[in-house]
N, C-alpha and C positions, 0 to 999 in steps of 0.2 A: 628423671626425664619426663618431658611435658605429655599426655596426651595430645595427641595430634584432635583438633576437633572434627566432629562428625561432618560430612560434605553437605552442602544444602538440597532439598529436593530436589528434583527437575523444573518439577512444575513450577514452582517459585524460583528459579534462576530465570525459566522463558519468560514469566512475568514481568522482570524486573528489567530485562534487555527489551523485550516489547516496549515498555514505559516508558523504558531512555529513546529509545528511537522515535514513537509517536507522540511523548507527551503528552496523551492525553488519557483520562479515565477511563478504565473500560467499562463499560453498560452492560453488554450481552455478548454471548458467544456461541458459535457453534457450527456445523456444517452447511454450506450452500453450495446452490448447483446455480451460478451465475452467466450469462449470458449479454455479451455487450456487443457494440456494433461490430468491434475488431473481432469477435468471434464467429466462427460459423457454427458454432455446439455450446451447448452447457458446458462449464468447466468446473469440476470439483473444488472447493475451498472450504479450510479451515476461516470462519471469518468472525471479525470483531467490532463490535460496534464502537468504536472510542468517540464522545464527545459527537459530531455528525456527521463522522468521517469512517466511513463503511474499509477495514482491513484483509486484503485476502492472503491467505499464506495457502503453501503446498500441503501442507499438513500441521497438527496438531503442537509438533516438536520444533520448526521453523520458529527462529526469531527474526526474521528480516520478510517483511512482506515483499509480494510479487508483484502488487495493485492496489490501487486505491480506489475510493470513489466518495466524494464530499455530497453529502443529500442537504445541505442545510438551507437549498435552494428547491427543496422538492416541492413540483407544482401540485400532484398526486398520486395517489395509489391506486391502483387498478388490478381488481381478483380476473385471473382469469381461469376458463374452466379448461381443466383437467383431466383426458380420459383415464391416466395413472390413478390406481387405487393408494390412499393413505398418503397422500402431499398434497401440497399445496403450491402454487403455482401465483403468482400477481408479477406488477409490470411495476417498477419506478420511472414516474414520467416528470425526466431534468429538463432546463431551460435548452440544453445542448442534445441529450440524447436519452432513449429508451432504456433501462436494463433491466430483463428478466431475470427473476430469482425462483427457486425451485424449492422446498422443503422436501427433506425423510419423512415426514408425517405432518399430520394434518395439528397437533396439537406445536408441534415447534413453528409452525407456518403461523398459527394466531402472535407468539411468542414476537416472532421477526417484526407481523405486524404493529402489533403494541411498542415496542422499542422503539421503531423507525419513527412509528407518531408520534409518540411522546416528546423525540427530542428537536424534531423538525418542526409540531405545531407550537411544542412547549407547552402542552397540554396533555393530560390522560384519554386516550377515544372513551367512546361510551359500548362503539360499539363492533368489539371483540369480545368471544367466550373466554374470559380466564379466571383461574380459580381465584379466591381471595388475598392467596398468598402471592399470586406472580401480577396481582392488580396493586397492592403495597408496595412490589419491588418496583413497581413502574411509579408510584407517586416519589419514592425516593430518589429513583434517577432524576426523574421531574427535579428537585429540587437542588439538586447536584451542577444538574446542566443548567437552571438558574442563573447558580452561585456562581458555577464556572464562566458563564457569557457576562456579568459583572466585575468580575476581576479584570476578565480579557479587557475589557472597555474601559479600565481603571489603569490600566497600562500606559506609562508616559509616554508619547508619541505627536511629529510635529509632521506637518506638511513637509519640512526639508526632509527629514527622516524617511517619509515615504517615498519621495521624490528620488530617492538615494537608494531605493530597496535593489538588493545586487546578489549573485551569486552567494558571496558570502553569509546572506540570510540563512540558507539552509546550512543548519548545525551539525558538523561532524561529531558523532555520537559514538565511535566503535574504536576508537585509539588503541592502541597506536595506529595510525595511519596516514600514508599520503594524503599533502593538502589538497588535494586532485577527488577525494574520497566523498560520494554522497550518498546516502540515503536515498535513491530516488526509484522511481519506475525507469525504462525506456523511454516513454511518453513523455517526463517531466524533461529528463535530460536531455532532450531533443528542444524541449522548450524554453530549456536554460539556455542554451549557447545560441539560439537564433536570437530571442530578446539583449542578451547582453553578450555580442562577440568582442567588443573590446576589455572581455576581464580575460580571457580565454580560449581555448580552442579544443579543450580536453575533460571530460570527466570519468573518473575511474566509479562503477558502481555497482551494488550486490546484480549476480546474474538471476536469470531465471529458476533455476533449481536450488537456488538457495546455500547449493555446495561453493558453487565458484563466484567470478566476476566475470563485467565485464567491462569495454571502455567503448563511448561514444566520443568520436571527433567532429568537429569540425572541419571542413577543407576548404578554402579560399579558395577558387578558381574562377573562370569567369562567370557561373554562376555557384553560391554560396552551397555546399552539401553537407548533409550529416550522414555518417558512416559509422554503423556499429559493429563491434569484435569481440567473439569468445575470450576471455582469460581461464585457462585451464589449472588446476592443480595436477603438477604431476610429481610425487614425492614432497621433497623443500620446494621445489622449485615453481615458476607460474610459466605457459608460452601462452603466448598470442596467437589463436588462429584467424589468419587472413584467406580471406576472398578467395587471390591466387597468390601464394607465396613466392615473395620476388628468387633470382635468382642469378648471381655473379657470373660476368664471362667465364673464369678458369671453370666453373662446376659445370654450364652447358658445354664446355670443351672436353672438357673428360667427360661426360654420360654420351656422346658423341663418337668417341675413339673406344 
């Protein structure tokens, strides 16, 4: 009889489900305290820097992010000062909008900073404190994200091609699953079905917690709405929680009598 083989880490399964979902390389990692327009507070994340695309998950153990944020368009960086002792606090300042980021400590905050610049000037700063060994790790990514932005540009690709770019762009990565299934934020999926209503009126996507889904529609009326719903796990089984759940004559007839 065969030995059954050993199970893989954890840590390298989340790895490797991160990868398939974001595609891209990861740079840096670690906790931030993020703050964006839609928020009224910091909000705790596990985040990842892949390529120029800022990842935020619930925690450490998440393979499906909750957020995103693309800085490859970052005009600048701004420290700002801090009554909290041991963090660090600056601004990213986007062509669309502001978001503050927070460190645990003042040495992870230089850390965030060197990474962010690195891959958004394509350049090393000069002027950040970092030891010798995490100023090597930044001329490496340097040279990564080079390589990486060369290939990308090396990709065959025609005017019709982009002219044609459609829902079905974004790749379903988590199989088996409904063709309804994306990868996305709230935000994205709202932004899928207003650009392209003639593919669709539905998409199914990871929820907020990571545990469950949920599903963003579309509804045709006389003005166009996006409407979003919990999908629950309960046992096997999934429900949908709505708004106000409809209700058949016979049932309002009997809770009545």
């Amino acid at each position: 009889m065969m030995a059954k083989k050993p199970p893989k880490p954890a840590p390298r399964r989340i790895f490797q489900e991160r990868l398939k979902i974001t595609a891209l390389p990861l740079y840096f990692e670690g906790f931030l305290l993020v703050k964006r327009l839609e928020y009224q507070d910091f909000k705790h994340y596990w985040t990842e820097l892949r390529g120029t695309t800022l990842f935020f998950y619930t925690d450490k153990k998440s393979t499906i992010y909750i957020d995103k944020l693309d800085i490859i368009d970052l005009t600048c960086l701004t420290d700002q000062n801090s009554t909290e002792k041991n963090c660090a606090k600056f601004t990213l300042v986007l062509p669309k909008e502001e978001v503050q980021l927070k460190t645990e400590n003042t040495e992870s905050g230089e850390e965030w900073r060197g990474f962010i610049l690195t891959v958004t000037e394509l350049s090393v700063p000069q002027h950040v404190s970092l030891l010798p060994g995490q100023v090597i790790r930044l001329h490496e990514v340097l040279e990564r994200e080079k390589k990486r932005r060369t290939e990308t540009e090396r990709l065959p690709s025609t005017s019709v091609e982009k002219e044609n770019e459609t829902i079905e762009d974004y790749v379903d990565v988590l199989n088996p699953m409904p063709a309804c299934f994306y990868t996305v934020s709230r935000k994205e999926a709202t932004e899928m079905l207003e650009k392209k209503p003639s593919l669709g009126n539905m998409i199914l996507r990871p929820g907020s917690d990571s545990r469950n889904y949920s599903i963003t529609i579309r509804q045709e009326t006389d003005i166009p709405r996006i409407k979003h719903y919990k999908v629950m796990s309960i046992g096997k089984n999934y429900t949908i929680e709505l708004e106000k759940p409809a209700k058949n004559p016979r049932q309002k007839k009997e809770e009545r009598s």
